[in-house]
N, C-alpha and C positions, 0 to 999 in steps of 0.2 A: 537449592542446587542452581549452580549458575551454570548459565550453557551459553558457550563460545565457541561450538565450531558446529559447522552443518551435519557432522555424525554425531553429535552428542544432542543434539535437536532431533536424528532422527530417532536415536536410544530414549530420548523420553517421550517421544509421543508412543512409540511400541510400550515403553510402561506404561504408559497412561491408558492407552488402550486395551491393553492385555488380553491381544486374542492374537494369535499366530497365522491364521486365516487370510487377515492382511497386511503382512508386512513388506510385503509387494509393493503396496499402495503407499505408502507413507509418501515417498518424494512428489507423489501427486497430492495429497491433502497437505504438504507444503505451499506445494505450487498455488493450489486455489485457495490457503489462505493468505497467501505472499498476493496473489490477484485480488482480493477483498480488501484488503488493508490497502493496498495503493489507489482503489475506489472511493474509499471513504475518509482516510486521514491524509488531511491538508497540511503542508509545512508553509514556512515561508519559502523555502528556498525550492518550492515546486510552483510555487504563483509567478507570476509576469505581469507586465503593465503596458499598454499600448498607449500611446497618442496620438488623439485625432484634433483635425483641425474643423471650427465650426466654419459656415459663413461671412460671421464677422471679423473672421480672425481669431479668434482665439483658441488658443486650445485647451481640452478637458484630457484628462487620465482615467482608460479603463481599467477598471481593473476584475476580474474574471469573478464569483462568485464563486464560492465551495457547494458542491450538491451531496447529499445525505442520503441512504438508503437505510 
């Protein structure tokens, strides 16, 4: 099943879960998985690069590491 819109994300995690108890909650178990996933998967196009200049002139490129939980 392919899911392309944010109510059909929330109609499958209620089936997935299948308890009516919390369907309350869903947009929140969104949220804090939408919060994890932005913690641990690096893109390219979330990195930057900084330059600095040494001493002698020259300059190096930093560039950020990715950290893993």
């Amino acid at each position: 099943m392919a899911i392309s819109t944010y109510s059909e994300l929330q109609t499958a995690v209620a089936n997935w879960l299948d308890r009516d108890d919390l369907t309350d909650r869903i947009p929140e178990f969104i949220a804090l998985a939408e919060a994890r996933f932005n913690r641990v998967l690096r893109l390219r196009s979330m990195e930057s690069k900084q330059t600095a200049s040494t001493i002698g002139g020259r300059e190096i490129t930093i560039s950020p590491q990715a950290t893993y939980r």
